[in-house]
C-alpha positions as CSV (number, residue, x, y, z in Angstrom):
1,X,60.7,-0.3,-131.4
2,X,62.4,2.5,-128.9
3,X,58.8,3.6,-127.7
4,X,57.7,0.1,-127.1
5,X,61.4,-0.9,-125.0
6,X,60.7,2.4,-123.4
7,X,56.7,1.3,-122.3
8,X,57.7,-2.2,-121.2
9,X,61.1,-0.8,-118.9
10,X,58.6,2.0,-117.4
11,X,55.9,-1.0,-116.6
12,X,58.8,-3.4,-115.1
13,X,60.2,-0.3,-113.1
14,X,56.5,0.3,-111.6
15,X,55.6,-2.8,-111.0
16,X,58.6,-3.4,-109.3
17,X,58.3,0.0,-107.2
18,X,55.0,-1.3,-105.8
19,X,56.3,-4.8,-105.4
20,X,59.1,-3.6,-102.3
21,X,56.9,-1.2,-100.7
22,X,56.5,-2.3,-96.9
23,X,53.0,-1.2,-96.7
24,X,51.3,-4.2,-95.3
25,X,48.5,-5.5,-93.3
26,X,47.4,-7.9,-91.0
27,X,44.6,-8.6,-89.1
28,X,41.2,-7.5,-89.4
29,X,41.2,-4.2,-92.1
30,X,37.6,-3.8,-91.4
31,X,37.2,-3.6,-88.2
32,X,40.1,-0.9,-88.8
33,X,38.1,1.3,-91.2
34,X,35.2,1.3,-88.6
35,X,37.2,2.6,-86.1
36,X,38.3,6.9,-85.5
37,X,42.2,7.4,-84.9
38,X,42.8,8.4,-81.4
39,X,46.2,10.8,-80.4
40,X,48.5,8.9,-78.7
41,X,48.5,11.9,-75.8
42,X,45.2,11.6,-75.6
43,X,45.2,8.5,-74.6
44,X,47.9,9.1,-71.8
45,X,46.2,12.3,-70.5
46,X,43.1,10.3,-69.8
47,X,44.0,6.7,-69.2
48,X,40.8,5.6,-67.8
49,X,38.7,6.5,-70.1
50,X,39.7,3.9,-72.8
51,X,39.5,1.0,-69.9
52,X,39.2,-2.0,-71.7
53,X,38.2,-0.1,-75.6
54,X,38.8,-1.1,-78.7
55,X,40.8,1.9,-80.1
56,X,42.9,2.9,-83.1
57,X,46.3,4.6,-82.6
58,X,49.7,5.5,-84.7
59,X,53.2,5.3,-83.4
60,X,56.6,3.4,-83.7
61,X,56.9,-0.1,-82.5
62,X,60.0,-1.0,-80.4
63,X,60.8,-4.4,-80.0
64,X,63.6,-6.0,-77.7
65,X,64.1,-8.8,-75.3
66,X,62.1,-6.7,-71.7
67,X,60.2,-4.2,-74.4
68,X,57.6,-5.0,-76.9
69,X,55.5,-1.7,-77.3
70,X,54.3,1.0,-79.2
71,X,55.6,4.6,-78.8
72,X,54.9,8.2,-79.6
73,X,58.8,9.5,-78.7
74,X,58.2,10.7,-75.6
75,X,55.6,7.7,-73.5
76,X,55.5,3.8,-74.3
77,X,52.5,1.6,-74.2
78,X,53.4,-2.2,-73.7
79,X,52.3,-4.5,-76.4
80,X,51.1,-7.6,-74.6
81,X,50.5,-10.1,-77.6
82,X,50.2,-9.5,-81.4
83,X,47.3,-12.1,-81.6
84,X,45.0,-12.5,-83.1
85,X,46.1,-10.2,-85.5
86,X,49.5,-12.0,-86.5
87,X,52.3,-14.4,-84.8
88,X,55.1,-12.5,-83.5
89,X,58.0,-14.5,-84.5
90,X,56.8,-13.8,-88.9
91,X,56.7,-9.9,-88.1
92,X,60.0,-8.7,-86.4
93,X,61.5,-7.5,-89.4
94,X,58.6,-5.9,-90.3
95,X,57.3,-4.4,-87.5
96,X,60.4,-3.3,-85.2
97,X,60.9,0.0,-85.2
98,X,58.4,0.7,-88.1
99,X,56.0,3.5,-87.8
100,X,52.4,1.4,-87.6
101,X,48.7,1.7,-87.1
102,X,47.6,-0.7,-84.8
103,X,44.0,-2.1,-83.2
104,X,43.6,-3.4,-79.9
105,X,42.3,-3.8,-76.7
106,X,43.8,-1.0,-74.3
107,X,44.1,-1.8,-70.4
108,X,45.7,1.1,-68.3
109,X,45.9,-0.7,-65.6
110,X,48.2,-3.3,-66.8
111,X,52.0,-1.6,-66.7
112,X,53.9,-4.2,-68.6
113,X,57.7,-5.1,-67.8
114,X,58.3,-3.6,-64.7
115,X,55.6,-0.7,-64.5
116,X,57.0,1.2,-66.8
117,X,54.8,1.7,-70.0
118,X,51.4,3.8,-69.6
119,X,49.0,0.3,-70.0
120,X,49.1,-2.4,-72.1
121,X,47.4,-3.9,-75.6
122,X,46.7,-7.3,-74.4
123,X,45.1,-8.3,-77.6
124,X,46.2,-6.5,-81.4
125,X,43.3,-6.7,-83.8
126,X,44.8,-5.5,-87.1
127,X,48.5,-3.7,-87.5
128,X,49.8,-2.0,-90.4
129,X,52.9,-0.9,-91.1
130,X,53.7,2.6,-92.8
C-alpha cells in the first residue's frame, strides 16, 4: 500500500512540475524550426543586412508605457506589434521581462520611440518564452 501512495504522490508531483512551467508558445512553431538563430550583435554590427528578413533571435523582453522591445543587456530593438503571432494585452505577464525567442520581420531603419532602439520588428511571427 506505501509503494503505491508513494507512485501516485511522485506522478501528482510531476505532473504538477510540468503543469507551472512558463515555457510556452505562440505563433507559428514551424516557421520557427525552419529558421537558424541569429546573435543579437550580429545583428546590430550589420544592420542592413537583415533589411526587411525574416530572422530568429533570443533576448529579454522589456515592456513599459514608451518601450516595448527586445534586448540583449547592452542594445534594444523596438517591438512594433506582437501580431500575428499573439494580442498584446493576453501576454504581459508572460512575456515582460522574460527571456524569449522571437520571429519577425526586422526593419533597421525604423528607430521606434524616439530613435532610440537599433530598428524595429514590425510584425512577430512566433514568440516563446524561456
Amino acid at each position: 500500500m506505501k509503494t503505491l501512495v508513494k507512485t501516485y504522490y511522485i506522478i501528482i508531483l510531476s505532473l504538477l512540475f510540468f503543469a507551472c512551467q512558463k515555457n510556452r508558445g505562440y505563433g507559428n512553431s514551424m516557421l520557427a524550426n525552419n529558421l537558424e538563430l541569429t546573435e543579437f550583435q550580429t545583428i546590430i554590427s550589420n544592420p542592413a543586412a537583415f533589411y526587411n528578413d525574416t530572422i530568429k533571435i533570443k533576448g529579454q523582453i522589456s515592456m513599459s508605457s514608451h518601450n516595448v522591445s527586445i534586448t540583449d543587456g547592452t542594445s534594444w530593438i523596438w517591438i512594433d506589434s506582437f501580431e500575428p503571432a499573439l494580442d498584446f494585452d493576453t501576454v504581459y505577464e508572460d512575456l515582460n521581462m522574460h527571456q524569449v525567442e522571437i520571429v519577425g520581420i526586422y526593419e533597421f531603419r525604423k528607430k521606434g520611440f524616439m530613435d532610440d532602439y537599433v530598428g524595429k520588428f514590425t510584425s512577430l511571427y512566433y514568440i516563446k518564452t524561456q
